[in-house]
Steps between C-alpha positions, in 0.01 A plus 500: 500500500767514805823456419524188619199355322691653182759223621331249567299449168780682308511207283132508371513878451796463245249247327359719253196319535403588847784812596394768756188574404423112527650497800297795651157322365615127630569687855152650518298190352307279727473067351312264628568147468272248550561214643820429648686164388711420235423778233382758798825450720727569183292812415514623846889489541570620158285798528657610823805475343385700245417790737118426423368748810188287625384185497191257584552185565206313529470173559284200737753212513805421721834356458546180462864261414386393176512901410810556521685375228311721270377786698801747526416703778467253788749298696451178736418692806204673336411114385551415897261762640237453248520890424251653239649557178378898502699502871793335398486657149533856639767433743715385260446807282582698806780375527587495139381845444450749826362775305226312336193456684334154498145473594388107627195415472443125647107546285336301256404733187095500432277680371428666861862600579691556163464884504613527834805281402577646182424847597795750368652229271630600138541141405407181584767219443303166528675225720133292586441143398193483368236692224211574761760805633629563157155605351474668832822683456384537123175682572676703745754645320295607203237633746780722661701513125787382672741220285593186669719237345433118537731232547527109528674225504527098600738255391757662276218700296403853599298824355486873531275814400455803574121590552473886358127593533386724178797411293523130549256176515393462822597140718104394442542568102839262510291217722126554474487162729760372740665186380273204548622176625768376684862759483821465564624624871807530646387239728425282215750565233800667712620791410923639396519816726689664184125527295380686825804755488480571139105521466538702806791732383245538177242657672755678739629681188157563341428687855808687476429643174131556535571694843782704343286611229649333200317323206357109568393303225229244591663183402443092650868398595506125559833309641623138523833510706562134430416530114660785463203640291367882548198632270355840482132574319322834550180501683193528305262798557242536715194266439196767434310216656690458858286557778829635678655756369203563182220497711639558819272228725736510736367148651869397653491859664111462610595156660265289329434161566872442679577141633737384703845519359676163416871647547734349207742197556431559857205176564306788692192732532481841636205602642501866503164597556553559865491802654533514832816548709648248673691498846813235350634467860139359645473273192795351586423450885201327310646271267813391693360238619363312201811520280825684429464909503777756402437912478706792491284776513400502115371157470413165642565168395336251644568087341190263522601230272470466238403870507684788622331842518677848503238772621590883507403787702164567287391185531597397165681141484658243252400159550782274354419147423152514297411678176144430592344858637240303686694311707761793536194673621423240732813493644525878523099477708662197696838672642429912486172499513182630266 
């Protein structure tokens, strides 16, 4: 370490916990955080503060008002211009942190571009909103036999755990099936931005320890801010009969049968089974005149109400206003093209 890095995180290196050598490993590790909004904004800040040396911050959504009471990062002018969350998300840590080095990537995670994403990473801090990417991110990370530590929350509730592959049961062992039926969003049931800081911090200091080296045990942490009630229960162990992390199948990884993605609380589909680039500045000439259009370089937004579509340089989009992939499909064929 420089002298002045010795400064800087002076007060973590008298924590016994972390102290120079810590420091030295946290300097040198590489995170990446998936998905960039409430959870993924607090990990990226605190982790820069923490002198965490690289990080990824991947993530296919934009700004938007309605983010910003609980997503830490961003301010009303990154609301304003409709910046991607990875953009925004590394400026700020630039700012916060100069000798950190944030890596945006404005990306969708599949099965197709998830080692490219993720390559170099020695943790994966999960920020996403839905399981499809989690069992992605779970077969992943015991394919590489990398940990990764998953976190929700909506309302006042939230949950943590760390993911260690070979010591711990894997994501698939804890939730063989996603949750059927109708679930609680933030769009739905609210959400108290203080359940999004703690579950956050949680995984924030499960990534600190892990990437310094110390001792993790795998334990489910659930929180109730309002309630006031905080349980701990140790994870089970592995399932012998898990097709993830027992028999390895790997059918997340291998991209089988993938739909599009109905993104939570957000009344929207992403179709992200385009690929193909797209020339934003010519779409725009093109849609102008059949309805409101705003880009900036990273995006477009064009408003067709009821429907409003945001499409992205890869010709991925987000078609707001449906959860019915057919009709966002439609809609995608009718104003981009097939």
């Amino acid at each position: 370490m420089t002298d002045a890095e010795r400064d800087r995180y002076s007060r973590q290196i008298l924590f016994p916990g972390i102290a120079a050598a810590g420091q030295e490993r946290l300097l040198h590790s590489c995170a990446a955080i998936v998905g960039c909004g409430a959870l993924g904004a607090f990990h990226a800040g605190a982790l820069a503060r923490a002198g965490v040396g690289r990080l990824l911050l991947i993530d296919r959504d934009f700004v938007e008002s309605s983010n910003l009471q609980r997503q830490w990062l961003y301010e009303e002018a990154d609301a304003r211009d409709a910046l991607p969350k990875a953009i925004a998300a590394a400026r700020a840590v630039a700012r916060i942190n100069s000798s950190v080095r944030p890596e945006a990537m404005v990306a969708d995670l599949t099965p197709d571009t998830i080692a490219d994403l993720l390559d170099g990473a020695d943790l994966i801090l999960d920020g996403t909103d839905n399981f499809e990417t989690r069992y992605l991110l779970n077969d992943y990370a015991i394919d590489r036999a990398i940990p990764w530590i998953y976190g929700g929350a909506v309302g006042s509730y939230g949950l943590a755990m760390p993911i260690l592959p070979g010591r711990s049961a894997c994501f698939e062992c804890v939730y063989p099936e996603p949750p059927s039926g109708a679930q609680p969003t933030c769009e739905t049931a609210g959400v108290v931005n203080t359940i999004t800081s703690l579950v956050a911090s949680w995984q924030v200091s499960l990534a600190l320890r892990l990437l310094t080296g110390a001792e993790v045990e795998p334990r489910i942490t659930t929180f109730d801010v309002w309630t006031g009630e905080l349980r701990q229960i140790a994870m089970p162990p592995p399932d012998p009969a898990c097709p993830a992390c027992a028999h390895r199948s790997c059918r997340h990884l291998n991209g089988q049968d993938r739909p599009p993605i109905s993104l939570c609380g957000r009344n929207a589909v992403q179709i992200h089974d385009r690929h193909r680039p797209i020339d934003l500045a010519a779409l725009a000439l093109r849609l102008a005149p059949l309805g409101d259009v705003r880009s900036n370089g990273f995006a477009l937004r064009f408003v067709a109400p009821p429907h409003e579509l945001t499409v992205f340089p890869d010709g991925r989009a987000i078609i707001k206003g449906t959860q019915d992939p057919g009709l966002a499909r439609s809609l995608y064929s009718r104003y981009i093209g097939n």
